[in-house]
N, C-alpha and C positions, 0 to 999 in steps of 0.2 A: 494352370491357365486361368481355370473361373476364378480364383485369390486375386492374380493380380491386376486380374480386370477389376473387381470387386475395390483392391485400396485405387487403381488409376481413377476410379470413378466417384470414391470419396473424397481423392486430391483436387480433382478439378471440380468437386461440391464446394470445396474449401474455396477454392482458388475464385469460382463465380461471386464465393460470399464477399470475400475481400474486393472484388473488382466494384461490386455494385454500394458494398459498404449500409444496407436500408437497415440502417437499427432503430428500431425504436422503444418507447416503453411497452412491453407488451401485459407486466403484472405490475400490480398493488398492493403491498399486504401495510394492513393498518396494525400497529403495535399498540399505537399511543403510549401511555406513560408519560409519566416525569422527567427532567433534565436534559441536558445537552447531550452532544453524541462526539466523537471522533473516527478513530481507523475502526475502518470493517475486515474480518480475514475470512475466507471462502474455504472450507476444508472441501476439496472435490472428491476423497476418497467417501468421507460419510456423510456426505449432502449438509452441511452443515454448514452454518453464516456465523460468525462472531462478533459482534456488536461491543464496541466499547461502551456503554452508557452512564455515566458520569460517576457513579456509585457502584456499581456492577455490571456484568458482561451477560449480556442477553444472549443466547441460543436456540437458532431457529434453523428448522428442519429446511432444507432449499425446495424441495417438492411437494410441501404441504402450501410451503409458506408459513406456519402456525411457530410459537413460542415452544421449543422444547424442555428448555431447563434454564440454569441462569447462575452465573456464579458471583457471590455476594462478597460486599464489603472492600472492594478495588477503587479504595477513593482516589477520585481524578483519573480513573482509567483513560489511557491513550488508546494501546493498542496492546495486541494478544498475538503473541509467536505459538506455530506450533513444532512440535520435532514427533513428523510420524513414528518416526522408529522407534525409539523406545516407548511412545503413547505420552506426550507428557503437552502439556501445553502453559503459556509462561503471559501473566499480563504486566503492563507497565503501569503501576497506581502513579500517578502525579504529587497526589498532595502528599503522599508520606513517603514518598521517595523509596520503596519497598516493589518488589516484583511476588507476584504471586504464582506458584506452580500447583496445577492444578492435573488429575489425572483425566487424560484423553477421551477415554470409553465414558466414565461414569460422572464425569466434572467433580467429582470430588477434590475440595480442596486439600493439598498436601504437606505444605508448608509456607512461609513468606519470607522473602532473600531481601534485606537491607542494602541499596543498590548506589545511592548518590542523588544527589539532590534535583527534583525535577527530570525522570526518567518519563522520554516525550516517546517516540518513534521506539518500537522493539523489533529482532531480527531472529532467524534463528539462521547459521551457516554453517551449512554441513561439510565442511572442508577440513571446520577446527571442530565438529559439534559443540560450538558453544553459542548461548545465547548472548545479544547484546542489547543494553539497553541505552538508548543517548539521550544526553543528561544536560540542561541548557536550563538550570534556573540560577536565579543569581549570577556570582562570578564564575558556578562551574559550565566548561563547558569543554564535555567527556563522553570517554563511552565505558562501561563496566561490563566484563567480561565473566558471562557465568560457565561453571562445567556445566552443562546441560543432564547429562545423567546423575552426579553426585546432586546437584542443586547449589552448590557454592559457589561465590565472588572468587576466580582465580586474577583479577586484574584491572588496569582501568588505562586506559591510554587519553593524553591530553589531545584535543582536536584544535585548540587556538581557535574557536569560533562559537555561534550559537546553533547545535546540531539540529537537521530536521531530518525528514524522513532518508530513510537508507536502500542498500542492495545489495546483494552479494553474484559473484561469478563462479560461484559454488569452487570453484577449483584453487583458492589462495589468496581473494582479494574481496574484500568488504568496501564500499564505497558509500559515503556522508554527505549530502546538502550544507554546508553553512551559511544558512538564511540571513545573516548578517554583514557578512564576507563578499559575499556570492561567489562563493566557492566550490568546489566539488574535495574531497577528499579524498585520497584511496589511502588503506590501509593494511596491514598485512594481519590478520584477525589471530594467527598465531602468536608470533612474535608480539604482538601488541605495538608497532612503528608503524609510523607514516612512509608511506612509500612515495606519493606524491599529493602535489599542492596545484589542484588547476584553478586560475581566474577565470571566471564566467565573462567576457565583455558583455555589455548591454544585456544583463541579466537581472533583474532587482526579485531580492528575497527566494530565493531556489526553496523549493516544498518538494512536492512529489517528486519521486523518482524509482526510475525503474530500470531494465534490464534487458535487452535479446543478446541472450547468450553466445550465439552461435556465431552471432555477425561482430560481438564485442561493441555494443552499443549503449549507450545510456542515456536515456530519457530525462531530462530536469525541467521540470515544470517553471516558470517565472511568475510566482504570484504579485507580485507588482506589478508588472510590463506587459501581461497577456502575450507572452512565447512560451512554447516549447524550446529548447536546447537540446538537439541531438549531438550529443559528444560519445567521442572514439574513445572507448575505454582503456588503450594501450597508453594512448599520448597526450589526452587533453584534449584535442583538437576539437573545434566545434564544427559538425558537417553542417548542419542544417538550423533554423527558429522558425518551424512554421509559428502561423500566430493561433492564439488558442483563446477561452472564454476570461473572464472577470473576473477574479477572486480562484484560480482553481489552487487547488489542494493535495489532488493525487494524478498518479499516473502510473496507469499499468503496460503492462503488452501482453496479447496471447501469440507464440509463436507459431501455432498451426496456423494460423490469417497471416499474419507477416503484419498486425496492426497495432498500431501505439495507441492509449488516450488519454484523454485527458480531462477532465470533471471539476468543472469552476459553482462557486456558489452563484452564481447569473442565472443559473436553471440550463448549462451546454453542459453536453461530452463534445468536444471535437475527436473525430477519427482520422487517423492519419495511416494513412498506405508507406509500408518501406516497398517501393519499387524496387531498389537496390540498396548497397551496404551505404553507397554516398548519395541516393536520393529516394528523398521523401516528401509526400503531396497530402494536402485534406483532401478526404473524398465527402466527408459528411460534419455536419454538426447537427446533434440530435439534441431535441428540448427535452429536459427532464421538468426540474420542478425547482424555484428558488432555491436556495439552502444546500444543495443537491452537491458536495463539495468534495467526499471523500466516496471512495471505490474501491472496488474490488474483482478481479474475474474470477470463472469457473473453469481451469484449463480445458476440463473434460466434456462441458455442454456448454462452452465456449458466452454464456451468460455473463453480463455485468449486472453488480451490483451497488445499488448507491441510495444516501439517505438524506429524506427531506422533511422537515415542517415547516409549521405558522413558524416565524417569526419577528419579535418585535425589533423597534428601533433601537439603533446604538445608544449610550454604553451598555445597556443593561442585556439587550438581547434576547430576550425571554420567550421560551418555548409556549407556544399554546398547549393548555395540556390537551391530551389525547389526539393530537395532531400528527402524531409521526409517522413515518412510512419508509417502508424498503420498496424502493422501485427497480423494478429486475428491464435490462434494456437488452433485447434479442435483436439478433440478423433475422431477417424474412425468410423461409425457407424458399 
């Protein structure tokens, strides 16, 4: 009886959180350094943040906040897959078109996989265990399928578009942004085929994207248009486009909230409530900090995280040094 009072009374903690939606930035942690940045990955088992940063991947403790280790030489790092299970974790270098596997526990580097040209977005989906990395420079525009445990290239499947970030429904279906197309793609991560081909209407340039599993939902960010696309991961269908900030770039969900977001370089997360499987509302839009474009959550202390500095005017863009920052955005207790 005291147990299930104990989870009744953590569900409806939850449940108050999601209702009132008060996040805000509540931490700061200054890194500084050199170069640009991209995807950030949240390992919730080991408190752990993964940092793409231009040339290498920064590792920082979540509960210090502080720089833990850092794994070097990832030119044009994008982003970093992990695969708890066997402890391995997988970055996407950019400029040499290479993925680097690197060991879990100690980051020690392991070896480097020759992947395709311009590996942007990386996934890991435990359904096929394999990693995938997608690949949109020049005229390729792929995804390269690794064995996750051997470390080798078993494939590469043609996507017909320019890939951006990805998803998986862990259970048989890997799903692709084509930021050119405005597409959604679903694929079968086995077989290596296309299983289906959704048009986005009134979508320009799909980035983020993400996933609630349970309800078969996928979140596609619209970095042109300022929307969200809520699409039905069965059929295509678009339920929902709330409208979201300026420039965003990612989009996650934590499913114990029942909350989508979304993180534009304008300095917003919009929060978005699933009411239900076919409707959904902003409840909030929280200020971060300009720049502030790409995220991450903590399934387990339910934290976002996301990263900002100086920066200068187009084309060049340029990082103020010692400027950069992870800013951690909480619900109020």
């Amino acid at each position: 009886m005291r147990v299930s009072l104990m989870i009744l009374a953590a569900t409806l903690a939850l449940a108050a959180v999601a209702a009132s939606a008060d996040y805000k930035v509540a931490k700061s942690w200054k890194l500084g350094g050199e170069g640009g940045w991209d995807y950030l990955t949240a390992d919730s088992d080991g408190h752990r943040l993964f940092i793409a940063r231009a040339t290498r991947v920064m590792v920082i403790d979540t509960e210090s906040g502080k720089q833990i280790g850092e794994i070097p030489d990832t030119a044009g790092v994008h982003g970093v897959a992990l695969d708890a299970e066997i402890g391995r974790g997988f970055t996407s270098n950019g400029r040499e078109g290479t993925v680097t596997v690197f060991d879990l526990k100690t980051l020690a580097v392991e070896k480097k996989i020759k992947v395709g040209s311009g590996p942007d977005a990386i996934l890991y989906d435990p359904s096929s265990k394999r990693v995938f990395t997608f690949n949109g420079k020049g005229s390729e525009m792929t995804a390269t399928a690794i064995d996750a445990s051997k470390g080798e290239v078993v494939g590469k499947i043609e996507l017909g578009g320019k890939p951006e970030f990805a998803a998986t429904d862990e259970i048989g279906t890997v799903f692709v942004n084509l930021e050119d197309k405005s597409e959604i793609v679903a694929f079968d991560p086995q077989k290596l085929t296309v299983r289906s081909r959704w048009k986005l209407a009134d979508c320009e340039e799909p980035t983020g994207l993400a996933i609630d599993r349970n309800n078969r939902r996928l979140f596609s960010a619209c970095g042109g248009n300022k929307k969200m696309m809520v699409v039905d991961a069965d059929n295509g269908k678009v339920i929902a486009s709330p409208a979201i900030g300026e420039g965003c770039d990612a989009t996650v969900f934590d499913a114990d909230r029942g909350l989508a977001f979304a993180s534009a370089g304008d300095g917003t997360i919009t929060v978005i409530k699933e009411d239900s499987r076919d409707k959904f509302s902003v409840v909030q839009t929280v200020t971060t900090q300009k720049s502030a474009r790409t995220m991450a959550v903590d399934a387990k202390t339910h934290q976002l995280f996301t990263l900002a500095a100086n920066v200068g005017p187009k084309p060049e863009r340029k990082v103020e040094p010692d400027s950069f920052v992870v800013l951690v955005v909480e619900a109020a207790h």
